[in-house]
mmCIF file of the N, C-alpha and C atoms, coordinates in Angstrom:
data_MODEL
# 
_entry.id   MODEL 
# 
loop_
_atom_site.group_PDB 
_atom_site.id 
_atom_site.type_symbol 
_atom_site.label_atom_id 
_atom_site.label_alt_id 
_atom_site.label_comp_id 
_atom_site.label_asym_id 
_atom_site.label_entity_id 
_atom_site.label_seq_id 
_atom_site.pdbx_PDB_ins_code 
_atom_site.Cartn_x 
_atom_site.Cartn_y 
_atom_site.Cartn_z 
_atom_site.occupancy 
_atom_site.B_iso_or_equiv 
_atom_site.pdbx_formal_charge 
_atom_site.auth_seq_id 
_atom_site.auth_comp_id 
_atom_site.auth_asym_id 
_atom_site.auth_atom_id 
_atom_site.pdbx_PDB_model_num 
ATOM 1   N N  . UNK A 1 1  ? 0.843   -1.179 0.000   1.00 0.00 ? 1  UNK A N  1 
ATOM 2   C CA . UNK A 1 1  ? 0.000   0.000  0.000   1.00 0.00 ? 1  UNK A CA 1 
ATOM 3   C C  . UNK A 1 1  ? 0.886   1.240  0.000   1.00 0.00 ? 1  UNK A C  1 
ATOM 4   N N  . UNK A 1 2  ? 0.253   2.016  -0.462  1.00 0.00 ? 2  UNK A N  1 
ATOM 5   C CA . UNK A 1 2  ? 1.361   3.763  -0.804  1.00 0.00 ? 2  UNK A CA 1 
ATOM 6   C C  . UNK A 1 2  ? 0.959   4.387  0.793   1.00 0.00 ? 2  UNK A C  1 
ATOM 7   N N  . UNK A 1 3  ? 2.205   4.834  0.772   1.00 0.00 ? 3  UNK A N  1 
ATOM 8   C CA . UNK A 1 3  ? 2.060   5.428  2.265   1.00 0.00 ? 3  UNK A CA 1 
ATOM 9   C C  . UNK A 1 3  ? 1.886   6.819  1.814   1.00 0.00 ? 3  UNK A C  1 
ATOM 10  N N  . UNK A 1 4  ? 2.037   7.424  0.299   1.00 0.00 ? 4  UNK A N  1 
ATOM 11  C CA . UNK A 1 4  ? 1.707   8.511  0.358   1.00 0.00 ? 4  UNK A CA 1 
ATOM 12  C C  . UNK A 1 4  ? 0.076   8.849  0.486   1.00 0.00 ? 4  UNK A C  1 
ATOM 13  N N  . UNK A 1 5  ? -0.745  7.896  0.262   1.00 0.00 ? 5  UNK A N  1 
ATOM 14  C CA . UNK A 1 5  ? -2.369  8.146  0.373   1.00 0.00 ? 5  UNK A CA 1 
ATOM 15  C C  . UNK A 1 5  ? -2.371  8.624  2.145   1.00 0.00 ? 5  UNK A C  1 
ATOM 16  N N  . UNK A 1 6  ? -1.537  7.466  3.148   1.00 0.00 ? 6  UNK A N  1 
ATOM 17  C CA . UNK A 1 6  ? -1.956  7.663  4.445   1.00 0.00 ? 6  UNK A CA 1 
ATOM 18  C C  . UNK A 1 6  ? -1.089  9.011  4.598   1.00 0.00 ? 6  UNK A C  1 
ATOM 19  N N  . UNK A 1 7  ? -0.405  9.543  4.047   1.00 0.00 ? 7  UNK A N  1 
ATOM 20  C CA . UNK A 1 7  ? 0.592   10.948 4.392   1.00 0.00 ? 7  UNK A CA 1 
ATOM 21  C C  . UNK A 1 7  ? -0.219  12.038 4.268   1.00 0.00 ? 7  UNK A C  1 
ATOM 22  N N  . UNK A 1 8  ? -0.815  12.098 2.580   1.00 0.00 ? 8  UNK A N  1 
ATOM 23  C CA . UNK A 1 8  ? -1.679  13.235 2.055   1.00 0.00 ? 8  UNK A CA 1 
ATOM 24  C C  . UNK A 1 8  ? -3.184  13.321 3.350   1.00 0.00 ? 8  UNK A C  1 
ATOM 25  N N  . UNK A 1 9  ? -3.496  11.887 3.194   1.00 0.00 ? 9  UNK A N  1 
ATOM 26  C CA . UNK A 1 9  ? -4.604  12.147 4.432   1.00 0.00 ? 9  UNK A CA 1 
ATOM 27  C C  . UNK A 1 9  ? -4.279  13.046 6.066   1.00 0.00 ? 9  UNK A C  1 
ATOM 28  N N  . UNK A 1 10 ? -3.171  12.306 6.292   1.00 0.00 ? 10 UNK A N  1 
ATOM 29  C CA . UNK A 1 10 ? -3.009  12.888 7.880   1.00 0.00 ? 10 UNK A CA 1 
ATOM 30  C C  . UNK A 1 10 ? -2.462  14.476 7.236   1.00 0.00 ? 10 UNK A C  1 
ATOM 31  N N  . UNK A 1 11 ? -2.158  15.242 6.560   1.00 0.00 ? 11 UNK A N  1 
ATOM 32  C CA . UNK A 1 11 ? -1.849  16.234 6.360   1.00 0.00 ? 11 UNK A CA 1 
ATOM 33  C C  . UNK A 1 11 ? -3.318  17.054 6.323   1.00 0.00 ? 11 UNK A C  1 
ATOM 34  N N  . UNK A 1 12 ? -3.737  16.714 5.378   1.00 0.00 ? 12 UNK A N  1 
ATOM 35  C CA . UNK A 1 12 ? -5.606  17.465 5.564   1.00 0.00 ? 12 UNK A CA 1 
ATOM 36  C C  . UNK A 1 12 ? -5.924  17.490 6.599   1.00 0.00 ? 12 UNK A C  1 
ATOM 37  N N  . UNK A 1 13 ? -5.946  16.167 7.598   1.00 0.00 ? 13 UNK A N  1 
ATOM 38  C CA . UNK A 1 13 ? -6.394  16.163 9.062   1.00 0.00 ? 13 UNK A CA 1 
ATOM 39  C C  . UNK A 1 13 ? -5.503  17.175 9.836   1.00 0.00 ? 13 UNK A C  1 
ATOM 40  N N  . UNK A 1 14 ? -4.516  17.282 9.812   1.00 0.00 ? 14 UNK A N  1 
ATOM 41  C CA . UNK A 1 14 ? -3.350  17.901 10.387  1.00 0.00 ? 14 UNK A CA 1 
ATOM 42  C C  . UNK A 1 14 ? -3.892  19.856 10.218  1.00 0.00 ? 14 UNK A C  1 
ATOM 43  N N  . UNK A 1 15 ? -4.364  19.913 9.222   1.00 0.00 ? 15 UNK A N  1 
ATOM 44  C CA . UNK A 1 15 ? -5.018  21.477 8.647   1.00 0.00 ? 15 UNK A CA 1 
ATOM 45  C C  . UNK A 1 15 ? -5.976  21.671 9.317   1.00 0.00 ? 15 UNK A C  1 
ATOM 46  N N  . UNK A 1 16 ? -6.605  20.847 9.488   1.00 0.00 ? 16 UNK A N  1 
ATOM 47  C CA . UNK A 1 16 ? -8.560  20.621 9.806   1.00 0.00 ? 16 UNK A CA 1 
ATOM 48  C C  . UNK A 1 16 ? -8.241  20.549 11.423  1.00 0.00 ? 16 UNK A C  1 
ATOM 49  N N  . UNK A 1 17 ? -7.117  20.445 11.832  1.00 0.00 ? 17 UNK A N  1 
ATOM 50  C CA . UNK A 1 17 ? -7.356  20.290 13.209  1.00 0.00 ? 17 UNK A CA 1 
ATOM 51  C C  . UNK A 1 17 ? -7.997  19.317 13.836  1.00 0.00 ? 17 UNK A C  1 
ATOM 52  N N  . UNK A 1 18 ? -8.112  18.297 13.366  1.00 0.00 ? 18 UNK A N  1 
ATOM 53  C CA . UNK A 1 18 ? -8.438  17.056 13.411  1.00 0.00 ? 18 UNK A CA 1 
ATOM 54  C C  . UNK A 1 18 ? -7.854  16.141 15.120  1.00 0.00 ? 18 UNK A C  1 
ATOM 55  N N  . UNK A 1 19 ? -8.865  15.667 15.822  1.00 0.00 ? 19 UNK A N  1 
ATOM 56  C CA . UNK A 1 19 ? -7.547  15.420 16.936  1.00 0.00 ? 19 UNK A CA 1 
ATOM 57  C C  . UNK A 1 19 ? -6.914  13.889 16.553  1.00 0.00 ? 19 UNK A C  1 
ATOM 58  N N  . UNK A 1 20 ? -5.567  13.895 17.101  1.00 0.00 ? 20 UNK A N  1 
ATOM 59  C CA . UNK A 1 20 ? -5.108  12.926 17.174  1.00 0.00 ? 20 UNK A CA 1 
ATOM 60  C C  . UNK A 1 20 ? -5.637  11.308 16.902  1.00 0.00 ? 20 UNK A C  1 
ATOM 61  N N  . UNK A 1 21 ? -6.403  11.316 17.891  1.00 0.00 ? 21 UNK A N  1 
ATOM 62  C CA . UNK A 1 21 ? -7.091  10.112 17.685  1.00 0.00 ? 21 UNK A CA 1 
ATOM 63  C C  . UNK A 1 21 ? -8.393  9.896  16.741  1.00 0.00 ? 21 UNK A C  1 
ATOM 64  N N  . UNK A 1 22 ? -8.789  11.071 16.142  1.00 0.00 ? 22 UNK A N  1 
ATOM 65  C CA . UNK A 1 22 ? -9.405  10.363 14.857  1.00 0.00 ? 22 UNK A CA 1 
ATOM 66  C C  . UNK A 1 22 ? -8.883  10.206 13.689  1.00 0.00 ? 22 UNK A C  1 
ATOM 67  N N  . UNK A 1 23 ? -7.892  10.840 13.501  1.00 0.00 ? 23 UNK A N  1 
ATOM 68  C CA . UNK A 1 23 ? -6.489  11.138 12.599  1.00 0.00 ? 23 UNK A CA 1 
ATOM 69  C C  . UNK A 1 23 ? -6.529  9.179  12.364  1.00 0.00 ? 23 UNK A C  1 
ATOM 70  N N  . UNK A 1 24 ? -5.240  8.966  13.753  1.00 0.00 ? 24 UNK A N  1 
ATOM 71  C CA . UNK A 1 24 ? -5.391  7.389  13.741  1.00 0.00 ? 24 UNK A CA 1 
ATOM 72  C C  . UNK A 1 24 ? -6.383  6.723  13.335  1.00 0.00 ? 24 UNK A C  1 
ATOM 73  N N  . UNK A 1 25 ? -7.906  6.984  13.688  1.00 0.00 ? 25 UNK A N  1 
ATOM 74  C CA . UNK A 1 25 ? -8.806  6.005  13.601  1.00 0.00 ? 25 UNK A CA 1 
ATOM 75  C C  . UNK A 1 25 ? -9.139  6.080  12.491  1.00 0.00 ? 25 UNK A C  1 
ATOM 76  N N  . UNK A 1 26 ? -9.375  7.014  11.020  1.00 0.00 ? 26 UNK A N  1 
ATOM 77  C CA . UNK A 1 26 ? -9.781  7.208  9.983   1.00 0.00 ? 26 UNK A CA 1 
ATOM 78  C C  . UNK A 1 26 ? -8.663  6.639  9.035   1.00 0.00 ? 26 UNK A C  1 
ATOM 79  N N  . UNK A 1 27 ? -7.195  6.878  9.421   1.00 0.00 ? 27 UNK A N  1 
ATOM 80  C CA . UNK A 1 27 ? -5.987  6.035  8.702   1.00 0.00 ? 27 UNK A CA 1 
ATOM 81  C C  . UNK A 1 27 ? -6.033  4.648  9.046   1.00 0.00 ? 27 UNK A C  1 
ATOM 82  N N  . UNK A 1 28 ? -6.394  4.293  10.104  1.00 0.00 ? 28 UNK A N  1 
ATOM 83  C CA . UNK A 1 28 ? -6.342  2.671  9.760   1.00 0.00 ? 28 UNK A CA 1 
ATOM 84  C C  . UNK A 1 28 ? -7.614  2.091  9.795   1.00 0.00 ? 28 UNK A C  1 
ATOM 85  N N  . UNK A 1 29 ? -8.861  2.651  9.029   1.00 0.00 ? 29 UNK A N  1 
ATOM 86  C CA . UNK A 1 29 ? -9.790  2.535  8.618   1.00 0.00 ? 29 UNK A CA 1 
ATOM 87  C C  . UNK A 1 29 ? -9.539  2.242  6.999   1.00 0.00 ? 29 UNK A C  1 
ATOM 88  N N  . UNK A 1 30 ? -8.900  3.097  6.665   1.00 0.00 ? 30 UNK A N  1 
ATOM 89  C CA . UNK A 1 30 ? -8.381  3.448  5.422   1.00 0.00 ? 30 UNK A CA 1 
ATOM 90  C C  . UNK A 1 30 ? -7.619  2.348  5.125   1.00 0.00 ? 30 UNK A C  1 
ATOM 91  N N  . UNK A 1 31 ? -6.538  2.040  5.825   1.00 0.00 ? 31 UNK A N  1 
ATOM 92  C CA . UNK A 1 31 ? -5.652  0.710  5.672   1.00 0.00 ? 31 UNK A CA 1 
ATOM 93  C C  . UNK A 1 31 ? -6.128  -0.326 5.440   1.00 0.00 ? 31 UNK A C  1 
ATOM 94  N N  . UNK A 1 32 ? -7.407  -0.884 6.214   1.00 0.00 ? 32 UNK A N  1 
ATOM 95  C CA . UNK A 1 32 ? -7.844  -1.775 6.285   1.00 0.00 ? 32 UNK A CA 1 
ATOM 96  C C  . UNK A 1 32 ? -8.744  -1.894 5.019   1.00 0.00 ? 32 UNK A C  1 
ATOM 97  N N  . UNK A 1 33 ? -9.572  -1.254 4.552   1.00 0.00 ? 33 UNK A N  1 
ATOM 98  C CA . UNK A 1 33 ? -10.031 -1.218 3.646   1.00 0.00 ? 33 UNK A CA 1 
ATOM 99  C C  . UNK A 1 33 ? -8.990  -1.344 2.496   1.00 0.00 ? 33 UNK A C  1 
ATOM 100 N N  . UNK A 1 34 ? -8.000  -0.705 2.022   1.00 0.00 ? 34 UNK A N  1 
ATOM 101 C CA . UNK A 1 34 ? -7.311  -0.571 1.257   1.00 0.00 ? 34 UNK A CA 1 
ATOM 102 C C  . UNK A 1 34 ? -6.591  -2.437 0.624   1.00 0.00 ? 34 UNK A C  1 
ATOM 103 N N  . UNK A 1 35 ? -6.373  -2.864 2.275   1.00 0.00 ? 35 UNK A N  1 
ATOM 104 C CA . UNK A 1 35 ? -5.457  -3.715 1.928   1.00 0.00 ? 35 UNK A CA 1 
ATOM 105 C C  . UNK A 1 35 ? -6.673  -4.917 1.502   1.00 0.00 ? 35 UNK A C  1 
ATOM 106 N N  . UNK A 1 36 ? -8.078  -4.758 2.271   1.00 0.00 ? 36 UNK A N  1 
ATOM 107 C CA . UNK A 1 36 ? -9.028  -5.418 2.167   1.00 0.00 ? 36 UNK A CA 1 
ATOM 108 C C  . UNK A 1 36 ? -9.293  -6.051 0.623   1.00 0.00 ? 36 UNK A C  1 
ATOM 109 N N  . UNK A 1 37 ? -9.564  -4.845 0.328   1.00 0.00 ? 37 UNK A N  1 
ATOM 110 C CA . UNK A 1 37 ? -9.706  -5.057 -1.616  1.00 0.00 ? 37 UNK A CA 1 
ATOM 111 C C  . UNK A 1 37 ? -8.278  -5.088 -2.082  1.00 0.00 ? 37 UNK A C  1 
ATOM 112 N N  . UNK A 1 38 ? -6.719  -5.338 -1.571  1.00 0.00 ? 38 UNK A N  1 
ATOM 113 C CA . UNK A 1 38 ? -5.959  -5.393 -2.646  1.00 0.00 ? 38 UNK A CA 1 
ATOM 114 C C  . UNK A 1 38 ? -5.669  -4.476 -3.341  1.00 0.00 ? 38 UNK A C  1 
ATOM 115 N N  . UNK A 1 39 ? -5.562  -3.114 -3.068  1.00 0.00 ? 39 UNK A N  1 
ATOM 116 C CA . UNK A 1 39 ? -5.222  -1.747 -3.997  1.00 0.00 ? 39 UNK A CA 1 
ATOM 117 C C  . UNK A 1 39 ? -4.145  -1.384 -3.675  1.00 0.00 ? 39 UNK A C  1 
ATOM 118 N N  . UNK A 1 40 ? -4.059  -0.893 -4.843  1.00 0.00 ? 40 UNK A N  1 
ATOM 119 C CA . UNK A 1 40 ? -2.404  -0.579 -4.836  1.00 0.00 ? 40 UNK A CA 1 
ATOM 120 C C  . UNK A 1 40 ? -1.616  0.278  -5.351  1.00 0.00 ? 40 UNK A C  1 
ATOM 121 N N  . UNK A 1 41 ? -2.934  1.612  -5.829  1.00 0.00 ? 41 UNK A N  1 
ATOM 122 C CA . UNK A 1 41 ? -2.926  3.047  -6.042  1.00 0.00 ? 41 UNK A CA 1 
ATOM 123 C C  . UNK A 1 41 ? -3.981  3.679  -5.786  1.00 0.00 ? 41 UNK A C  1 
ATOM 124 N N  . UNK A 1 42 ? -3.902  4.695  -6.238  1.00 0.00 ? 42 UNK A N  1 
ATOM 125 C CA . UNK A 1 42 ? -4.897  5.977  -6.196  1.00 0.00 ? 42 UNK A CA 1 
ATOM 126 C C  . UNK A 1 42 ? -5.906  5.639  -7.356  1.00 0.00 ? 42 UNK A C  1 
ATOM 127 N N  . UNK A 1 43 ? -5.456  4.999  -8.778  1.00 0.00 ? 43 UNK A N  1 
ATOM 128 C CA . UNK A 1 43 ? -6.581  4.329  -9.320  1.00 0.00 ? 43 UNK A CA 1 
ATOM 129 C C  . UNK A 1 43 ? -7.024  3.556  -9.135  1.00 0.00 ? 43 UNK A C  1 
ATOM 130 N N  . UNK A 1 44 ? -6.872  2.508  -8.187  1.00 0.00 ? 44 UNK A N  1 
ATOM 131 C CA . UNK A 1 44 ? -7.898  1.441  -7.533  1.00 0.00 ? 44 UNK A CA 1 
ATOM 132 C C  . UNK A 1 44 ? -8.885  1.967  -6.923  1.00 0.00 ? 44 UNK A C  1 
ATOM 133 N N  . UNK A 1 45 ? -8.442  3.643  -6.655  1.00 0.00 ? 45 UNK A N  1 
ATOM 134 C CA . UNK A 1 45 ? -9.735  3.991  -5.717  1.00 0.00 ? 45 UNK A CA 1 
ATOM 135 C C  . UNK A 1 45 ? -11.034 4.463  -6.678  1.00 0.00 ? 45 UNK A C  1 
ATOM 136 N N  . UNK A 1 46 ? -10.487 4.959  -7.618  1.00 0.00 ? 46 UNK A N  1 
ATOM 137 C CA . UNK A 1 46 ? -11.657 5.562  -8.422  1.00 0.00 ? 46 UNK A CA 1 
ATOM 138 C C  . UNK A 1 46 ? -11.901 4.581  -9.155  1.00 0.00 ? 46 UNK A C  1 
ATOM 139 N N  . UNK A 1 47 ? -11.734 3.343  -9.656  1.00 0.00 ? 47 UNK A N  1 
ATOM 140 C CA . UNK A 1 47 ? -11.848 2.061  -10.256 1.00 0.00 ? 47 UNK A CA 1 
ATOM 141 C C  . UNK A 1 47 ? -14.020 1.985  -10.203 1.00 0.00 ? 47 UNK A C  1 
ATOM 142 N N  . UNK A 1 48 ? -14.080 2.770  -8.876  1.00 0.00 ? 48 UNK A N  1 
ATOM 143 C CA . UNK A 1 48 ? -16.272 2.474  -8.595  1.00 0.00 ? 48 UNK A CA 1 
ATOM 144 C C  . UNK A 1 48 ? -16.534 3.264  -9.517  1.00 0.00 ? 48 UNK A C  1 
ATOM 145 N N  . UNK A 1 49 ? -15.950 4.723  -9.548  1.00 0.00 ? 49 UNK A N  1 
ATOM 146 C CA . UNK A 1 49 ? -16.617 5.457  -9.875  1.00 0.00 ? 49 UNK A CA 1 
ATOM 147 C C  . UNK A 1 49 ? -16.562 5.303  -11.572 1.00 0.00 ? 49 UNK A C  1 
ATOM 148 N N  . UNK A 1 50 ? -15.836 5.119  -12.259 1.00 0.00 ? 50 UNK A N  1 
ATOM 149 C CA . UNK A 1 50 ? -15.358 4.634  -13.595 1.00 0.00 ? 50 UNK A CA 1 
ATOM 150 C C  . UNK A 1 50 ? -16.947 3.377  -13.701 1.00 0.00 ? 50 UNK A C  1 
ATOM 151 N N  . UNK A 1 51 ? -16.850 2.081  -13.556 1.00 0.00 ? 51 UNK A N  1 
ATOM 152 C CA . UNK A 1 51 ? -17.797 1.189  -13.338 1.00 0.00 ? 51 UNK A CA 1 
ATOM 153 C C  . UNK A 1 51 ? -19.214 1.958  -13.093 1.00 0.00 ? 51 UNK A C  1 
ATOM 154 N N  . UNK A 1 52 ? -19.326 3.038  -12.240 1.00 0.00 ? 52 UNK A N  1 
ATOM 155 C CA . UNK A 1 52 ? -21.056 3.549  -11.742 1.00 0.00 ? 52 UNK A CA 1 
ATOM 156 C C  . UNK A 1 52 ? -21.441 4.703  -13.333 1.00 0.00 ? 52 UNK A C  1 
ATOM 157 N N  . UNK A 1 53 ? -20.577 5.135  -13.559 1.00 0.00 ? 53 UNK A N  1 
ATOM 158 C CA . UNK A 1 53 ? -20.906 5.713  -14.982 1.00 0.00 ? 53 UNK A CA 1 
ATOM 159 C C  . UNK A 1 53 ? -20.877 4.884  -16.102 1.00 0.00 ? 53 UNK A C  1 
ATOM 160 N N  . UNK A 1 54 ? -20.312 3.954  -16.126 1.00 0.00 ? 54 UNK A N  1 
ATOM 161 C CA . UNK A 1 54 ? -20.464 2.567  -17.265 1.00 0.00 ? 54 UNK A CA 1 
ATOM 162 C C  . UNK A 1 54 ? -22.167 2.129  -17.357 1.00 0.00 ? 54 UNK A C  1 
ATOM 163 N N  . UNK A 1 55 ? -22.430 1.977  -16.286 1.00 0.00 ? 55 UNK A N  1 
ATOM 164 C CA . UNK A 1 55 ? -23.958 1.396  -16.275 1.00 0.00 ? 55 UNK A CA 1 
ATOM 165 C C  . UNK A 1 55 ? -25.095 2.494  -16.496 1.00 0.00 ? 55 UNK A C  1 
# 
């Protein structure tokens, strides 16, 4: 998994003032999901949205 997705995220959170511990809890939300489905960029993520305009 790209650690730059979990970097760019905690940086937004980091702006937003986000506390600590949802920071954590939303990144390894993210992880888990990520590694869940097997992705392994930033186009795996938009991979739905590509497919929901196909139909």
């Amino acid at each position: 998994m790209s650690r730059k997705i979990l970097d760019d995220m905690r940086d937004v959170m980091r702006r937003r003032h986000y506390s600590i511990r949802t920071e954590r809890s939303y990144c390894d939300w993210v992880k888990h999901f990520v590694l869940h489905f097997n992705m392994k960029s930033r186009d795996d993520l938009s991979e739905g949205e590509k497919r929901e305009k196909k139909d």
